[in-house]
ROGU-248475 format. One record per residue (C-alpha): x, y, z; residue number from 1; residue in three letters. Coordinates in steps of 0.1 Angstrom, whole numbers, plus 5000, padded with zeros to 4 digits. Example, Ala and Ser with C-alpha at 12.3 -4.5 7.8 and 13.67 -1.06 7.14 Angstrom:
+------+------+------+-----+---------+
:   c1 :   c2 :   c3 : num : residuo :
+------+------+------+-----+---------+
: 5123 : 4955 : 5078 :   1 :     ala :
: 5137 : 4989 : 5071 :   2 :     ser :
+------+------+------+-----+---------+
REM end
This chain:
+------+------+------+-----+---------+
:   c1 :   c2 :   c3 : num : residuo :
+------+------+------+-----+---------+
: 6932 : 3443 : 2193 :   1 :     unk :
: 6927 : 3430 : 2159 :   2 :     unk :
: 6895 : 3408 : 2145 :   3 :     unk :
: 6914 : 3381 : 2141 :   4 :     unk :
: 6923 : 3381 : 2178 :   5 :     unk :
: 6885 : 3390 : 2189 :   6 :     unk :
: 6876 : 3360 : 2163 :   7 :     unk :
: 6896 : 3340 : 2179 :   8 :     unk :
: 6888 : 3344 : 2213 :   9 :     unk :
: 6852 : 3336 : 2202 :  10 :     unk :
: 6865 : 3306 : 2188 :  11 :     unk :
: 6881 : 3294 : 2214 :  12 :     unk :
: 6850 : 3305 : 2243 :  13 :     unk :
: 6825 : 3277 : 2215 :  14 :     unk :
: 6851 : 3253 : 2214 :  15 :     unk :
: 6854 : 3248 : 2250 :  16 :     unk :
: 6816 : 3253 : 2262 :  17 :     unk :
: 6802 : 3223 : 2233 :  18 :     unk :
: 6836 : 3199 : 2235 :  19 :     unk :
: 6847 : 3208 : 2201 :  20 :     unk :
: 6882 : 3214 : 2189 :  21 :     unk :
: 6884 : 3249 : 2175 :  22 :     unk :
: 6897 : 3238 : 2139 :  23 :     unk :
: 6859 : 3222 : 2135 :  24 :     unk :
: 6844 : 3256 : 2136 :  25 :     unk :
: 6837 : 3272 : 2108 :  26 :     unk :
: 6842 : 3309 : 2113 :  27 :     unk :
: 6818 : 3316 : 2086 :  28 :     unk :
: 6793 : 3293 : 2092 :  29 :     unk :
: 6757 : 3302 : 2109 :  30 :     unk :
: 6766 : 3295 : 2149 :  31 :     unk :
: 6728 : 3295 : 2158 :  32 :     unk :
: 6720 : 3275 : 2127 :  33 :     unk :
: 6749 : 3245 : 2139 :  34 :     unk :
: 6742 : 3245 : 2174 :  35 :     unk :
: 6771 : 3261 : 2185 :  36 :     unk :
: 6753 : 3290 : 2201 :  37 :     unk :
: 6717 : 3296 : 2218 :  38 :     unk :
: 6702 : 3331 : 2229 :  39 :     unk :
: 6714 : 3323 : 2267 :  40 :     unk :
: 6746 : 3312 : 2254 :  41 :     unk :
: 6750 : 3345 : 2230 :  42 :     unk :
: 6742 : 3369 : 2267 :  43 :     unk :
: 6769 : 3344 : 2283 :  44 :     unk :
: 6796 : 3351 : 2253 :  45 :     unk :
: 6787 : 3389 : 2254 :  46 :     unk :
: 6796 : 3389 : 2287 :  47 :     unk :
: 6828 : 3370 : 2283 :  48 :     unk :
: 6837 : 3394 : 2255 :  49 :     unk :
: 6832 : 3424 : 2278 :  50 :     unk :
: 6855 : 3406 : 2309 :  51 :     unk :
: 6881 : 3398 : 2278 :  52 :     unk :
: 6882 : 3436 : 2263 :  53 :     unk :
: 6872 : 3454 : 2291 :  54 :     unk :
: 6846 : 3470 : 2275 :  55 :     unk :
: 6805 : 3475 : 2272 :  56 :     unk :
: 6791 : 3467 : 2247 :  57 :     unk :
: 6763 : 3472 : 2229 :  58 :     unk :
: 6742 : 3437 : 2236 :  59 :     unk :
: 6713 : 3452 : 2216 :  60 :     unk :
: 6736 : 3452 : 2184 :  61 :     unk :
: 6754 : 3419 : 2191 :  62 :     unk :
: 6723 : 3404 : 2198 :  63 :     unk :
: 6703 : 3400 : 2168 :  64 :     unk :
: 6706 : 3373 : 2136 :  65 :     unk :
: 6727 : 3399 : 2118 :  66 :     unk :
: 6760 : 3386 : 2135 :  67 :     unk :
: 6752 : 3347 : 2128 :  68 :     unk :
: 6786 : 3334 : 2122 :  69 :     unk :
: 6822 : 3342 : 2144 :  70 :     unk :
: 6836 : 3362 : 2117 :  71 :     unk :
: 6804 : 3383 : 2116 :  72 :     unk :
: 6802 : 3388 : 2151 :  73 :     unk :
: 6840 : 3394 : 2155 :  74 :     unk :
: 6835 : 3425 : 2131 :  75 :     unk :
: 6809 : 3440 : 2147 :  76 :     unk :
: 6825 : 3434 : 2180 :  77 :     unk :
: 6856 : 3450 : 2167 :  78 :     unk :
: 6840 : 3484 : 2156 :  79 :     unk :
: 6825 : 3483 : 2195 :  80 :     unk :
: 6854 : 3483 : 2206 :  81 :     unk :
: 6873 : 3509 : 2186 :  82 :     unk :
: 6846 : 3531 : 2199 :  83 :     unk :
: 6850 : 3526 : 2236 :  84 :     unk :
: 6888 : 3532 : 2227 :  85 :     unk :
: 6882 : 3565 : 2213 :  86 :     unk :
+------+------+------+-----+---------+
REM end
């Protein structure tokens, strides 16, 4: 699993729950800030992520304005996940 395909996948989870083709999201850009994402809709991804990698995560991490943008919260989501690997 690579961050590309994690940032991807999150991509691709935005795109289809607001309508939006995945080439209008910005994978650096604030995904509270544009709409993209609410507090329910960040427990929903989480739990999408954890189905897609079979894996826990830490929601108290992922949840928080330090991850803001898909590339941000791809990273994080990435080190999670090499840790439930190991």
């Amino acid at each position: 699993m690579t961050k590309e395909n994690i940032a991807a996948f999150i991509c691709q989870w935005i795109a289809k729950q607001k309508g939006l083709n995945t080439d209008d999201i910005d994978l650096d850009e604030n995904f509270f800030q544009a709409g993209w994402v609410d507090s329910l809709g960040m427990f929903r991804l989480i739990f999408e992520l954890e189905g897609e990698f079979n894996c826990t995560l830490d929601q108290s991490a992922l949840f928080c304005s330090a991850y803001p943008s898909v590339n941000m919260l791809a990273d994080q989501v990435f080190l999670q996940l090499n840790r439930c690997t190991q």
